[in-house]
Structure formats: structure tokens, C-alpha cells
N, C-alpha and C positions, 0 to 999 in steps of 0.2 A: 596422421602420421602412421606409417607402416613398418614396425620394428622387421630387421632381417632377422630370418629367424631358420639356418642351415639345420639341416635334422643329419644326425649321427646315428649309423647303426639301425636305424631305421625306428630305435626307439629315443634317443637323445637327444635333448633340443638346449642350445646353447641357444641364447637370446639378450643380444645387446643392444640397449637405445638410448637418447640421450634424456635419462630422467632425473632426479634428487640425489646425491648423493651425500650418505654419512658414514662420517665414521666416528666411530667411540671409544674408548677402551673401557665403559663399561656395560656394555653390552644389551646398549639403548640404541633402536633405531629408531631416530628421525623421520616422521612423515614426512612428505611433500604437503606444500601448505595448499589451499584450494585457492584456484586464481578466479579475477573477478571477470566475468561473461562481458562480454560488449555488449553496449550499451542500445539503446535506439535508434531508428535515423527516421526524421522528418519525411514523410508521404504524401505531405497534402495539407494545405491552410483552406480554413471554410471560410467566407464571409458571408456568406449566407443569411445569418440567423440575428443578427444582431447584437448587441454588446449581453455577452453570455454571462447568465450567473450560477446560473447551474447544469449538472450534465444526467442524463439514465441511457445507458443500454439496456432497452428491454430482454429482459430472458425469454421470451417464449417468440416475439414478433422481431426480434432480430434492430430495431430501429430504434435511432438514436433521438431522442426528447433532449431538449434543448431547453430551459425557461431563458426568458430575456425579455431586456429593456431595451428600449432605446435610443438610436446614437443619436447624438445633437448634432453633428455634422453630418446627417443625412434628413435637413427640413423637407425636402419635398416627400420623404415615405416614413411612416411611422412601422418600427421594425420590432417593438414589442408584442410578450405575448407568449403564448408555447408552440414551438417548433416541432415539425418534426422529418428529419433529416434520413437519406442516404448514409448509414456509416464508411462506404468505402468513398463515395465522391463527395460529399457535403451535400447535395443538391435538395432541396427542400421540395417532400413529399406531401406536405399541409401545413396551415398555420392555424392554432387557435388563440383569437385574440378578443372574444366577448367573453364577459365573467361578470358574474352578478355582481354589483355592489351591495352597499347598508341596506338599502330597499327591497332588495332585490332587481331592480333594470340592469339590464345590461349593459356595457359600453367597452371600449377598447381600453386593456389594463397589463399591464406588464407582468411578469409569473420569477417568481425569486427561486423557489423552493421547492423540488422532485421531491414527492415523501417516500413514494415507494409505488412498484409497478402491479397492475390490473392485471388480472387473468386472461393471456390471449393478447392486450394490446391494450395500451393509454396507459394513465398515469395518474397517481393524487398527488397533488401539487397544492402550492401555497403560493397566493398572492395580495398585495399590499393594500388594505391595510393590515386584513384581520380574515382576509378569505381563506375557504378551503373548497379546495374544486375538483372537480375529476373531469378528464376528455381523453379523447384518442383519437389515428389519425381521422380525418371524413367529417367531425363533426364540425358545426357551422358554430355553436359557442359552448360554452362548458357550462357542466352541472356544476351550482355551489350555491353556498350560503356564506354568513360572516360571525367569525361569535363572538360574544360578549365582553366587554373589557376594555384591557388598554391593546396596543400595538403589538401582534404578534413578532417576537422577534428569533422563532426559532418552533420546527414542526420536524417528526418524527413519525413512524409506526407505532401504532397501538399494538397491544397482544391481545387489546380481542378482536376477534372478526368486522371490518366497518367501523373501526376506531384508531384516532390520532391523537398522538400527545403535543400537545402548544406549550410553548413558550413565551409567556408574559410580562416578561421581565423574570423576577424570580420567583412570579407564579407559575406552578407546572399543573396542568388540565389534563383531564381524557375525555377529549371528544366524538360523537359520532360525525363519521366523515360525511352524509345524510340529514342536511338540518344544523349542523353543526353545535348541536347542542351540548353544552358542559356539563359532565356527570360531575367524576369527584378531580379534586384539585389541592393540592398542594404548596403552602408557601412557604416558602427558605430564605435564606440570612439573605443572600444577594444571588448576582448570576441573570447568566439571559439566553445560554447556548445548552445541546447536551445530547449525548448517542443512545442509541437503544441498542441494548443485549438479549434480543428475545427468547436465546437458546438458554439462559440465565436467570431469566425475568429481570435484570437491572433495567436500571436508566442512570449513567453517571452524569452529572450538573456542576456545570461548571460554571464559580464565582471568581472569575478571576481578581476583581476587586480585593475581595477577602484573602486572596492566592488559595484557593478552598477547591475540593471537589467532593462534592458530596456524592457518595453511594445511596439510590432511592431504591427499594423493592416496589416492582412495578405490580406486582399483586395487593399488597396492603398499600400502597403509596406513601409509605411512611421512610424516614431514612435510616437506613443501617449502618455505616458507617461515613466519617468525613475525613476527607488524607487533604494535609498540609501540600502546597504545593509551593517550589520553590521561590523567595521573595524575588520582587523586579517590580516596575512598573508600567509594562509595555501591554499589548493586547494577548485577549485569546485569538489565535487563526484555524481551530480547531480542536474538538474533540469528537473523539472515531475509536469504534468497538472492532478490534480482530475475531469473524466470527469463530475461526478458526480454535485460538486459544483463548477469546474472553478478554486478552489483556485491552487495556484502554489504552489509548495514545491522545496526547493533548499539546499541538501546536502552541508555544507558549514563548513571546518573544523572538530570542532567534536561536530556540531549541525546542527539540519535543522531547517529553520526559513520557514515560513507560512503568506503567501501573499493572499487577498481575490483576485475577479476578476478584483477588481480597479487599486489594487496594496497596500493597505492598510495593513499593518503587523497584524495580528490576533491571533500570538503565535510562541511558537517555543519547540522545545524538544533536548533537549542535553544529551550528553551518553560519557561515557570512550572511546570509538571507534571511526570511523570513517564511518560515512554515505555515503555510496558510490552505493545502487540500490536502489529502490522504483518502485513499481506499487499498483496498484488501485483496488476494485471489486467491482462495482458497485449495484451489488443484496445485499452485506451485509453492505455498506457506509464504510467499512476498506481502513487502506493503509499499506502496506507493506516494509517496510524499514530493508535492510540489512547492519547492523553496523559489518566493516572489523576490523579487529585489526591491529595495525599499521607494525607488525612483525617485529619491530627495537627491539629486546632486551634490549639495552639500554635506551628506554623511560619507566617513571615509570609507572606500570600498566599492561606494554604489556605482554599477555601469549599465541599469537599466534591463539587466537583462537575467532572468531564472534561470532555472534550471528542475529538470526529472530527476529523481534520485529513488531507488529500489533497493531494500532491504529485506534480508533475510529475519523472519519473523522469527525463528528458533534461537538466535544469536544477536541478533541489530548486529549485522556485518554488514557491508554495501553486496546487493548481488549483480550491480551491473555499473557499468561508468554513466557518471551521471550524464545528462543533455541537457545542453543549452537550450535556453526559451528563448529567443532572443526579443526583448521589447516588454516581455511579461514582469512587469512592474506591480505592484499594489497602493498606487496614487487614485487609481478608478474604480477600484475594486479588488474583491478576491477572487485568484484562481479557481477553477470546478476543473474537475476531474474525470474521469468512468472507465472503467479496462474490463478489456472481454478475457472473457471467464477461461484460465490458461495464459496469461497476459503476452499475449504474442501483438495484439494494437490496443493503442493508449490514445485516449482523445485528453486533449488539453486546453482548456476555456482562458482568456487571456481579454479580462474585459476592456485594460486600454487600449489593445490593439485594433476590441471588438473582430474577432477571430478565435476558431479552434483549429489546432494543430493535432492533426492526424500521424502516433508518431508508431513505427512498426519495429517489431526486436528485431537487430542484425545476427541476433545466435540465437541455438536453442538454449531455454529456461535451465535455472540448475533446484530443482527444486529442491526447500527446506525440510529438512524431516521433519515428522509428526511428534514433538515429544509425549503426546497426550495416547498414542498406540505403540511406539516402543523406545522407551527414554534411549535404550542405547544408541540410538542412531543421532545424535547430538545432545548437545547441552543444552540446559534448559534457558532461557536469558538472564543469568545471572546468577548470585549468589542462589545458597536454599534459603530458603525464610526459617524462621527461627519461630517453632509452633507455637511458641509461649507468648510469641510479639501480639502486640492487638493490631487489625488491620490499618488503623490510622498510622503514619509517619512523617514524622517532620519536615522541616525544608532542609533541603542535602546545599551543602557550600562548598558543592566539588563534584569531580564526576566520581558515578560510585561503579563499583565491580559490573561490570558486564553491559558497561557506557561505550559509547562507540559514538569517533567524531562525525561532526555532518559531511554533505560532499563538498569534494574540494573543486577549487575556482574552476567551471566551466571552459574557462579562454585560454586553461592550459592543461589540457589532461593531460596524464601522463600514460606511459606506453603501456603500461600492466599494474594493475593495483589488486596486491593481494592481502589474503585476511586468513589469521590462524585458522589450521586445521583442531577440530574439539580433540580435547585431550582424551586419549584412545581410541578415536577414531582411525580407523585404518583404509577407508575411501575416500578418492574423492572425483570429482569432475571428469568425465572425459573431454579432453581439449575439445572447444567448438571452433566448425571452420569459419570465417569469416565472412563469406557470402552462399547462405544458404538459400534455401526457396523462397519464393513469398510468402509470406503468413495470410491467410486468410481471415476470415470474419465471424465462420461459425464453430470452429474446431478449439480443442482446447490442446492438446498436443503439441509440443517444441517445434516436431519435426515432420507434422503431417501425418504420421505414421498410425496417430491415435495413443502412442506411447512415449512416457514422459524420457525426458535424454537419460541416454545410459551412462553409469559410471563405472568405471576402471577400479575391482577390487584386490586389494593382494590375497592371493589365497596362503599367504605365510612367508614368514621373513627368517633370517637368520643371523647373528649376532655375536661377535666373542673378541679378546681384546686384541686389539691390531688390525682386525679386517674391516676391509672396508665392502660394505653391502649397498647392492643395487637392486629394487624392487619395483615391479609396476606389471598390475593387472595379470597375477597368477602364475607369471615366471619370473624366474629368478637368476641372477647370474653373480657368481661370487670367485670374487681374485683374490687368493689367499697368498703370503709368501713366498710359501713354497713353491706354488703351480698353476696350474686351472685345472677346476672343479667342477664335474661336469652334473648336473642334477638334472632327476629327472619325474617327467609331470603324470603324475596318475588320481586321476578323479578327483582335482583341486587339491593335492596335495603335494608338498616337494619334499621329496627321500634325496638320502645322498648317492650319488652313485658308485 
């Protein structure tokens, strides 16, 4: 939108458009609230790969790892194993599907669990029972070994170099990925899942049984703190470290509640669904959370079908309308996730349908501020903590300050969904058009440009009782009473004229 903007005198610019308008009588101006970006549109379903359980975009080889099982309604080919995919057309670029067993022989075995990406290309991955393996594309079967124990039910990065942390139930290991041998380990109340905070050293563990999440210091392996999590008695569908700010997120039921780095609850967001992926992008401060539909017909609500949902990490405000999955259930499994880095495409794993859905942003990104390099540019997610508190806290029986509800029902968006502008904040968004370029695959950029989307700042307002003020993006125009007032602009500033 191109305000008219007639110049006077050759130094005078009167500038009127159709923006926010307040007025007070006591001599507060009203922001314009930030509106929410449109959301994704669907590019592409893969069938490819087989009933997907987990997802990696490689950082450095650009290609998308896949682990999967196999469907039962495809007896004539066995589609298990680790993929590895075209990210913009699906088309499968290799398969590795030999992985050592107990003995070490090889044989054909399905892969649950990307741990985290190799240098240059492939991946350590986890597969069933107790394996731990490494491949990339080309190879004919993967390195690995199996460790000791019961049933690994959850794998992570290690912080040292050639090291994974297992999950045993609610034994926690550091293993070498190499042999896979068990150094030191760790056992807790209950629990089977848990994220890594490398830039922290944590590891938080999550008992949902107990409604517990335990804080481990990943250097001593001992735990530091344990935070109460709200009672229920439904699943965990995740726990995910914002590398960003540290805070933890833990899918829990049919909410995700929001822990800072101490362990202090900061908020939470709830939805008709059931929270079951999450990842993070660091260039735009979003998090990405995949609400499954329960696919019980019998519970009220259920219509079989997800939904994408993108939050602003500095706030839990929604930063995009959410998208429909359509079919993406958790009868067959859980959702997997991955977003390129700038999250302009989103791959989305959908095991009942056995499919990923390739889905691309229709706007540019609005990115979240840093609160951690300059608080003023937004608030923080929530209240301040109270320095005196200890980091454990109870189960909350309601939402608390700076809660934010889940997305709303997919099959009826609405035409604009907007979210407070932070208190004294004076920016916000510049409106996105509605059909921009393509997004591409390696770029992290809104707009292609290399640089993140611009916003519209006021360079100064004006205020007093009875007038009403109109403000947007550095000029100013104000109908007073008595007349029109003509102001005028000199090096981000408005004098009167």
C-alpha cells in the first residue's frame, strides 16, 4: 500500500492513509496491534519414503533424511529404513536399510530416530531395538552397534564429540556413537523422553507419569532442579529446547506448557488437538508446533485432521494462521517435523497417511525479537520471576500471565487474527502482500533479498486532549479542531510547522 503523500512548498508533506486511529483525552496514543502473517499453503505430498517417523534437513548437504517404517499396505515392497529425499520434489536420492543387529549381522530394519546431522552429509540415527547408527546418502548399509539394556526409548546429542545420550526408560546414558558403549548413566524417579540444551549443558527429562520434569546437568549428570508439571493423565507428545532462549517446551496432553532456562513456567498454549512435533528457527525467533487430531471419532471435536501452528517465541502469540493437515491423525503414530533455516518450507511427516507434506510460507516471516540482545524490542514471555523463587514450581490450575490459547479450528479460519502489540512498543509489521515469490530451499530470508521483512517505525507521535492522532511509519498527520496542521519531516523527526 502506497500512502498519497502531496508535497507543499516543496518542504511540506501532509500524508494520509488508512491506519489505526486513536483518540484520548489523556494524551495516550494507541498502537496499531501487530497482525498475524498468512499462514502456509501446501506444495507438495511425498509418498515416497514410507510411513515417516521422523524428519532432518541437513545443514550443510541441503537433503532431507527421512527415518521410516513400513506400511502394511504395501506387502509386495518393504519401505523401511533411512531415506534420503529431494527436499523440493520428494524423489528419493538413496535408501539405507541394513543396520547391524544384537550380533552385529545385518538385515533390513526400520530407523525411528534422527539424533543429529554428520559433517558434510548423513546422519546418527536410532533404530529398534537398542541401535545406534550412522549413514549417508551412497552407502550400501549403516555403521552401528546396540547397547546394553532394556529398550531404548528416546536418543539425543551428546556434548561430547562421538557421543549420545539414550533413553532407557528412566535410565539416562552417555554413549559413544562408535561401539556404542555406556560410559556414565543416570537413573530417575520415572520418564522415557527428553531434549538437549547443548548451549546450557542441560538435558530436561521428562516423567510424565510423575507430571515431573526433571532438570539434569549434562556435565555432572546429576539433577538440578525438578518443576511440577501440570496434573492430567494424558501423554507426553513432546519435549523441545528453544536453542534460541533455552526455554523448554513440552507437549503435554492437549496443551504445551513453557518453562524458562531455570525451570520457571512462563506460559502455555492450548488447542482442540493434540501437540505432538515442535522445532525451532532461530533467524526468525518462531516455534513450530504440530497439533495431530486424536482420530478417535468418538471424542467430541475429532475430524481427523491437524493442523501447523507458528509462534512467536518472545510472546507465545500465534505468528502465522494456522494450516490444516488434512488426515494427520495420531492413531498411527506421531507427527515429525523439520523447517529450513528462516522457515520460509516446512516438511510435515503424517504417519497415517504415510506422507510428508511439503508446506511453503505465503508471506514474508515477521520476525520475533531477541529479548536476550535488547529486551526493549519486546517482552519477555511473561511475567518477571521472582529472584527469590526456587526454580521448581508447582502445577498451575489455569492459565498463567503470558498464556496464549492454541490454534483455532482449521476448517474455519478467520479473515485476520491479530495479537497485542508489547507494551511500549512502537513498531510493528509492515503489511505482507499476499502472493509473493517462491521461497526457495537454501536461503533463509523472507523475501529473497537476504534480509529479514521490514517494519514500519513511527519516528514520533503526538498527543493532547480532544485530538485525534494518526501515525504510521515516520509521518504524521494531525486534525486538530481548529484546522489542519501541517508538520514537517526532518531526519526522523516531526517539528510542527
Amino acid at each position: 500500500m502506497k500512502p498519497h503523500a502531496p508535497v507543499l512548498a516543496s518542504a511540506l508533506v501532509l500524508v494520509c492513509a488508512p491506519v489505526a486511529l486513536a483518540a484520548t483525552g489523556s494524551g495516550a496514543v494507541t498502537q496499531p496491534s501487530r497482525a498475524t502473517a498468512a499462514g502456509y499453503r501446501e506444495a507438495g505430498i511425498f509418498t515416497s519414503a514410507g510411513k515417516p517417523r521422523d524428519l532432518l534437513l541437513h545443514p550443510d548437504s541441503k537433503k532431507l533424511y527421512v527415518a521410516s517404517d513400513d506400511r502394511p499396505e504395501t506387502p509386495e515392497v518393504n519401505e523401511s529404513g533411512l531415506h534420503v529425499l529431494d527436499p523440493k520434489t520428494g524423489t528419493v536420492r538413496g535408501t539405507v536399510s541394513q543396520m547391524p543387529g544384537p550380533t552385529g549381522a545385518s538385515s533390513r530394519r526400520a530407523a525411528h530416530r534422527l539424533v543429529a546431522p554428520l559433517p558434510g552429509d548423513g546422519v546418527v540415527f536410532g533404530y529398534p531395538l537398542r541401535g545406534i547408527g550412522t549413514a549417508e546418502e551412497g552407502d550400501a548399509a549403516a555403521s552401528g552397534a546396540w547397547i546394553t539394556g532394556a529398550t531404548v526409548t528416546d536418543l539425543g546429542p551428546g556434548l561430547a564429540p562421538g557421543t549420545v545420550l539414550a533413553a532407557q526408560g528412566p535410565v539416562l546414558s552417555e554413549a559413544a556413537v562408535d561401539g556404542a558403549v555406556i560410559g556414565r548413566s543416570l537413573t530417575l524417579e520415572g520418564g522415557d523422553s527428553f531434549a538437549v540444551d547443548p548451549v546450557r549443558k542441560a538435558v530436561w527429562f521428562a516423567d510424565t507419569g510423575n507430571r515431573r520434569l526433571y532438570k539434569v546437568d549434562a556435565v555432572t549428570l546429576t539433577v538440578a532442579a525438578t518443576v511440577e508439571l501440570p496434573p492430567g493423565d494424558g501423554f507426553a507428545g513432546f519435549v523441545e529446547v528453544d536453542p534460541r532462549t533455552g526455554a523448554v517446551w513440552v507437549g503435554l496432553d492437549n496443551s504445551v506448557v513453557v518453562h524458562d532456562p531455570a525451570g520457571r513456567r512462563i506460559g502455555a498454549l492450548s488447542g482442540p488437538d493434540l501437540p505432538r512435533a515442535a522445532r525451532f528457527d532461530e533467524a526468525t525467533g518462531q516455534a513450530f508446533v504440530v497439533w495431530q487430531d486424536s482420530g478417535d471419532p468418538a471424542q467430541a471435536g475429532s475430524d481427523g485432521n491437524g493442523s501447523l501452528a507458528v509462534y512467536r517465541t518472545a510472546d507465545l502469540t500465534e505468528a502465522a494462521k494456522p494450516t490444516v493437515l488434512p488426515g494427520n491423525h495420531a492413531q498411527l503414530g506421531a507427527a515429525s517435523l523439520a523447517v529450513q533455516p528462516g522457515g520460509e518450507v516446512v516438511w510435515v511427516g503424517g504417519p497415517a497417511q504415510a506422507t510428508i507434506t511439503r508446506l511453503e510460507r505465503s508471506a514474508p516471516a515477521d520476525p520475533s525479537p531477541d529479548p536476550s540482545t535488547d529486551p526493549s524490542t519486546g517482552p519477555s514471555p511473561g511475567p518477571s520471576p521472582d529472584p527469590s523463587a526456587a526454580p521448581s514450581t508447582g502445577p498451575s490450575n489455569g492459565p498463567t500471565p503470558g498464556s496464549s490459547s492454541g490454534p483455532s479450528r482449521p476448517s474455519e479460519p478467520s479473515e485476520s487474527s491479530l495479537s497485542p502489540v508489547p507494551a511500549g512498543s512502537t513498531s510493528g509489521p509492515a503489511p505482507a502482500p499476499a502472493g509473493g515469490p517462491a521461497p526457495g530451499d537454501g536461503g533463509s530470508a523472507a523475501d529473497g533479498s537476504g534480509a529479514p521483512a521490514l517494519r514500519a517505525s513511527a519516528h514520533g507521535s503526538l498527543a493532547a486532549s480532544g485530538v485525534a492522532v494518526l501515525a504510521l511509519a515516520g509521518t504524521a498527520a494531525a486534525l486538530v479542531a481548529a484546522g489542519w496542521v501541517l508538520v514537517r519531516i526532518r531526519r526522523g523527526t516531526v517539528e510542527p510547522g
